[in-house]
C-alpha positions, 0 to 999 in steps of 0.5 A, spaced: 500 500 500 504 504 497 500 510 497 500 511 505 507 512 505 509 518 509 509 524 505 507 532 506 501 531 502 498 527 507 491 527 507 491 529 500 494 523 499 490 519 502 483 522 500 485 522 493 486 514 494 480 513 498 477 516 492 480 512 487 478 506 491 471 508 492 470 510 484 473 503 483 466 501 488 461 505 484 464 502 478 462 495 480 455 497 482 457 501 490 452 507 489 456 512 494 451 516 499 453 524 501 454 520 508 459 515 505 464 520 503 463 523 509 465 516 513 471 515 508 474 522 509 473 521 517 477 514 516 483 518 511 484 524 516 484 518 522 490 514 518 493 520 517 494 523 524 496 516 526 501 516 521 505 522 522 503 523 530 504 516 533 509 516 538 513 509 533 512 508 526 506 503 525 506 498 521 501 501 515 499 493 514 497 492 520 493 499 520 489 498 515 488 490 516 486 491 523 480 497 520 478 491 515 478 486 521 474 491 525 469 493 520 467 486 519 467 485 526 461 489 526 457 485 521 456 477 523 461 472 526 462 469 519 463 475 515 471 475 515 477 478 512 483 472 510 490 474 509 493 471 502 496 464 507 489 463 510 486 463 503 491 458 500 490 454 506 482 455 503 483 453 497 486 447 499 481 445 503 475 445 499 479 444 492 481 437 495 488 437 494 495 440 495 502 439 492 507 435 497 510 429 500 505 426 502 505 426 510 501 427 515 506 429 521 507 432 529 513 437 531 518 434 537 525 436 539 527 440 532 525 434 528 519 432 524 515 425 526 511 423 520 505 421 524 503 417 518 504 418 511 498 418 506 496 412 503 498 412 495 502 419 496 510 419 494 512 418 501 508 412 502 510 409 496 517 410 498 516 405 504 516 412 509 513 409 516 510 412 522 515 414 527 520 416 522 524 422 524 526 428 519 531 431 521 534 433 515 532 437 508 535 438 502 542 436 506 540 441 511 538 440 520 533 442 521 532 448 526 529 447 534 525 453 532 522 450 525 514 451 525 508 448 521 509 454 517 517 452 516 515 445 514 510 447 510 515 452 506 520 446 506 517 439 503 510 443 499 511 445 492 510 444 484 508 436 483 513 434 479 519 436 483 524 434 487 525 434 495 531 431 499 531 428 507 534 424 512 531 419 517 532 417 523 528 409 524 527 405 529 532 398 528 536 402 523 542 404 525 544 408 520 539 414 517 536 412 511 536 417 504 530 418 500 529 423 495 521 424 494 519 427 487 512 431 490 506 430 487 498 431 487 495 429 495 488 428 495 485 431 502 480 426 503 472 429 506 470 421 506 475 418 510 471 412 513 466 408 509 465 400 513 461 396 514 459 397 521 453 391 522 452 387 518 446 390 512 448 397 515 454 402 512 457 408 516 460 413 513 463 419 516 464 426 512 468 431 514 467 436 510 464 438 503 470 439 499 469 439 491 470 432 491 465 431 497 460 428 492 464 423 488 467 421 494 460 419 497 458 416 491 465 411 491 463 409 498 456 408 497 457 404 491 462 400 495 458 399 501 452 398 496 456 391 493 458 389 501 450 388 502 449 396 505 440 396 506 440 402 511 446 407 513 449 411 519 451 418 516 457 421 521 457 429 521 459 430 528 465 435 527 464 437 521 465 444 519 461 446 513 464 447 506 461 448 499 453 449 498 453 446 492 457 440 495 452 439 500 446 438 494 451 433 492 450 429 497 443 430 498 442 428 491 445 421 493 440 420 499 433 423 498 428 422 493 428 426 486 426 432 484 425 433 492 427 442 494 433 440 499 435 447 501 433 454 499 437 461 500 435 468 500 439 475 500 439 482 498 441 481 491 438 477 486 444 472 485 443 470 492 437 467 491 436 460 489 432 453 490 436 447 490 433 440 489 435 434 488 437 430 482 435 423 479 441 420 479 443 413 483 440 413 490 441 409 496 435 406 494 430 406 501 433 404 506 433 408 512 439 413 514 441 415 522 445 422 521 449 423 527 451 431 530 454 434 535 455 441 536 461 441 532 456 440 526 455 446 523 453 450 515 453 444 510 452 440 515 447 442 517 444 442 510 444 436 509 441 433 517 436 439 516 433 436 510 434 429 510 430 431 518 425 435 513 424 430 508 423 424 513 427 421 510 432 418 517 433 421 524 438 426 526 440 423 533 446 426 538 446 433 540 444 440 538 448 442 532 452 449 532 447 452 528 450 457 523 444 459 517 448 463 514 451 463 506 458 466 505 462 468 497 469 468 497 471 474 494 478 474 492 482 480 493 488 483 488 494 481 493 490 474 493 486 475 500 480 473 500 473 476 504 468 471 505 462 475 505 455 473 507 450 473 502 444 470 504 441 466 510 439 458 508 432 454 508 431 447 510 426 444 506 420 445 511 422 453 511 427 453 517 433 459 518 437 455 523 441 461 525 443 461 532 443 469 534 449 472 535 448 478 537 449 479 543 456 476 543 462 481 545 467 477 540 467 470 534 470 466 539 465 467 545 460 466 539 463 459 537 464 457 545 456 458 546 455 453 541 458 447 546 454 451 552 449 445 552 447 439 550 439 440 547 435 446 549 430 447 555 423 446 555 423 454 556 428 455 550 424 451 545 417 453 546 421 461 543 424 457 538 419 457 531 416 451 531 416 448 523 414 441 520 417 435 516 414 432 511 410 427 515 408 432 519 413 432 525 415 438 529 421 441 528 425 447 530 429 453 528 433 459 531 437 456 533 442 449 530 438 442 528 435 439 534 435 432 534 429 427 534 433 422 538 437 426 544 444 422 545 448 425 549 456 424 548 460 420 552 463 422 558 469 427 557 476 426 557 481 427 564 487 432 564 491 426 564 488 423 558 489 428 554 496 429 556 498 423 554 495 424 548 497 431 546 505 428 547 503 422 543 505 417 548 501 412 545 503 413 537 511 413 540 510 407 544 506 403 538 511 404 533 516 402 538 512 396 539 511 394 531 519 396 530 520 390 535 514 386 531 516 386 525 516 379 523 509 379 526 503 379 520 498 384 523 492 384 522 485 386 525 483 380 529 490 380 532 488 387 535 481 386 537 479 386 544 483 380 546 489 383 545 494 384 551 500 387 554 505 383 557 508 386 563 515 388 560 511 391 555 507 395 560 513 398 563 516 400 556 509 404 556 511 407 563 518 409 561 516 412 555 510 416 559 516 418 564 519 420 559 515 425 556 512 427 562 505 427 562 501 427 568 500 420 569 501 419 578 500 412 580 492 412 582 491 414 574 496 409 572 492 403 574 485 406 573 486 408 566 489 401 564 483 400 560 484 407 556 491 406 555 490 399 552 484 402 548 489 408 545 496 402 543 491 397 539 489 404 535 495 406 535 498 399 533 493 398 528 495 404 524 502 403 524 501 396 522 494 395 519 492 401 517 488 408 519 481 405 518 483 400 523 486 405 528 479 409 527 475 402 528 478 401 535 477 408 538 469 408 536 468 401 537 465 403 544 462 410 542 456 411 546 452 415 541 454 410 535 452 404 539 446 407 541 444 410 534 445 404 531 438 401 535 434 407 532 434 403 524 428 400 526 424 406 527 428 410 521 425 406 517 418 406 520 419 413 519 420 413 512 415 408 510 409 412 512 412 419 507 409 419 501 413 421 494 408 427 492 411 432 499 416 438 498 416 436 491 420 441 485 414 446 484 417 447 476 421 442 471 428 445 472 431 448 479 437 452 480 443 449 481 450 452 486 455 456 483 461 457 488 458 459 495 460 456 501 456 455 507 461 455 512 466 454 516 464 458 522 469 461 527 475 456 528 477 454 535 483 454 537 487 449 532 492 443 536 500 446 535 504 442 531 500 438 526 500 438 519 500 435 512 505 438 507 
């Protein structure tokens, strides 16, 4: 922003480039008011004593970034301004792929430790393992100060090109060599597609990417061919992503020519209908969908009209309730604002926005979200009361409300977490599989008869020790259970596989194991829905262009996790 350089034409300057940038707005439909001129020439004289008074010299970057933060602030939580690196990420994530080695990975004592190397990417297909350490890069030791960012500078790059590291392996004494060419990695949004009993499916969507859709579709297709007649739909966690790639999945699930969504904003592009297609679906089974707090945007476009449509039950906790449409637009430098548009509709006429009005910050609004598990008696008598095809009532104002409440199981200890969070089961397993190596591992070996000898447990004592979790003698005896539950997973993925891994860590999921007997009365339900309910009123509807109907505001991420 050259033009608020220091100079002694100061406001004059300034002004003119407000100006300049206010003519660039009417020339893309911005009609300026006698009072809009007014405000701008405020903001100019503002910036303008800032920089020249200050008692240091400001940071213009910062200047003008914290105006934008802070003009956005005044609008709604998930109106946000990201700077070119948060962009990048953004595309990555809805695109559904980046350019890397190929591993996911944690940051620990200046090395980096591959926490699993992403099947068919180039680091998997070189032999990178689980517990390998990075300790060199193209020739160079890495920093004790290198940073995610760091690593992502390091091993991302064009596919096609050519990246060196060294290795430090458990039972190899020398460090091993590899030159990894780079390539496309694909960010999976259906990770998890099983047969979880026999006859019903699960499958787990973690966000709606541009290849949510075709994801799906492959996991129903393989699932189908494994005898799948009904369908538990996993959304717990799930952020949002793209509208379209919502209509998507609805399009695969719903009958045909059924309105799945609808939105509505100030200008006309903003307005559409969105229905569901005639391609292949899930014939008629019945689906059981699956949200917590955490379930938010797309999401809950898809809970939303699979509930309105009475075509599966929603069971869990209240979802985070976001209502709200963003386009990203992107800027010159390569940032990009996410501005809303429009609010969104469930089929029955449903605006989930939870309000958020009243909340200081984003971050004390995201929070609310985890508040409590369901609503009151009191809170959903004032919530707008809807109802489903069927003529089942269902609420707005504030998230999807479920049919079938299940709470979450109980919360983690601080011990628990500790050991988690300093990866004391992943270093423990990869020892273990290292001194296994002969053994041929495979899932019935890490069912729930799989022990530890007393040598082994010591080996797991060591290595808690020696990352210093919290863990006091009364812990170490009551959480053998959790502990044995974390190295089988553990085992499991360094050994078999990650979907093994996420098999034994969901195994004992109350809300899963209780949402697998609400399948008869799903089915009930969709049997007494007739086919002529919320039909297409005209032959064609309108389809989605780019809009996304989320994320909302982050929580804090986890430190030293990545994927370059």
């Amino acid at each position: 922003m050259a033009f608020f350089r220091r100079n002694s034409l100061g406001p004059l300057m300034v002004a003119m480039s407000l100006a300049s940038l206010l003519g660039f707005g009417l020339a893309r439909g911005l009609h300026a008011t006698d009072d809009m001129r007014s405000q701008l020439d405020l903001f100019s004289q503002v910036l303008y004593l800032v920089q020249n008074n200050y008692v240091e010299v400001p940071d213009n970057e910062k200047l003008i970034k914290g105006a934008i933060d802070g003009m956005l602030k005044t609008l709604d939580p998930h109106t946000v301004y990201l700077p070119v690196e948060r962009a990048q990420r953004m595309d990555e994530e809805f695109t559904g792929e980046y350019s890397g080695v190929g591993i996911q990975f944690d940051l620990r004592d200046g090395a980096i430790v591959v926490i699993a190397p992403l099947e068919g990417g180039p680091s998997y297909r070189l032999g990178i393992q689980a517990g390998d350490r990075i300790v060199e890069i193209d020739g160079k030791p890495l920093p004790k100060s290198i940073t995610n960012d760091d690593v992502f500078k390091l091993l991302r790059g064009p596919a096609g090109t050519t990246v060196s590291v060294t290795i430090e392996r458990d039972g190899e004494s020398e460090p091993l060599h590899f030159a990894i060419e780079r390539a496309k990695i694909p960010i999976e949004s259906v990770p998890y597609a099983y047969m979880i009993r026999p006859g019903i499916g699960y499958i787990r969507i973690n966000r709606f990417a541009q290849t949510t859709g075709s994801e799906l579709e492959k996991a129903l297709t393989s699932l189908r061919q494994q005898r799948m007649k009904s369908l538990m739909l996993d959304l717990r966690g799930n952020a949002g992503g793209l509208l379209s790639q919502a209509v998507e999945v609805l399009d695969q699930l719903v009958p045909q020519n059924k309105r799945v969504v609808y939105t509505r904003g100030r200008i006309a592009s903003a307005n559409a209908d969105y229905y569901s297609s005639e391609r292949t679906k899930l014939a008629d089974g019945p689906i059981v969908v699956l949200v917590d707090h955490g379930t938010a945007s797309a999401s809950e476009i898809v809970a939303g009209a699979i509930q309105d449509l009475d075509r599966g039950l929603v069971a869990g906790v209240n979802s985070f309730g976001k209502g709200l449409v963003q386009n990203q637009l992107r800027l010159g430098d390569g940032s990009k604002l996410l501005l809303t548009i429009a609010k969104y509709y469930t089929p029955s006429g449903r605006l989930i926005q939870r309000p958020y009005e009243k909340f200081s910050d984003r971050t004390e609004y995201a929070q609310d979200a985890d508040r409590e598990d369901v609503p009151s008696d009191s809170e959903l008598v004032v919530r707008p009361k809807f109802k489903t095809a069927g003529g089942r009532s269902v609420y707005g104002g504030g998230g999807i409300y479920p049919d079938v409440v299940i709470k979450e199981g109980p919360s983690l200890t601080r011990p628990q977490i500790d050991m988690l969070q300093k990866r004391v089961f992943f270093e423990f397993a990869t020892h273990y599989v290292a001194q296994h190596k002969d053994q041929k591992w495979t899932a019935q070996l890490l069912s729930r008869d799989f022990r530890l000898t007393d040598a082994d447990w010591e080996a797991l004592h060591r290595v808690i020790a020696n990352r210093k979790a919290a863990v006091n003698d009364s812990v170490w005896q009551a959480d053998r259970p959790f502990m044995l539950e974390q190295v089988r997973a553990e085992i499991a993925a360094a050994a078999v596989g990650r979907v093994e891994r996420y098999k034994i860590l969901v195994e004992d999921d109350p809300q899963m194991l209780a949402a697998l007997e609400l399948f008869p009365r799903a089915s009930k339900l969709i049997s007494q829905v007739g086919d002529d309910t919320m039909e297409r009123p005209t032959s064609k509807g309108v389809r989605g262009t780019d809009e996304t109907a989320g994320p909302p505001p982050a929580r804090p991420p986890s430190s030293g996790k990545g994927k370059p």
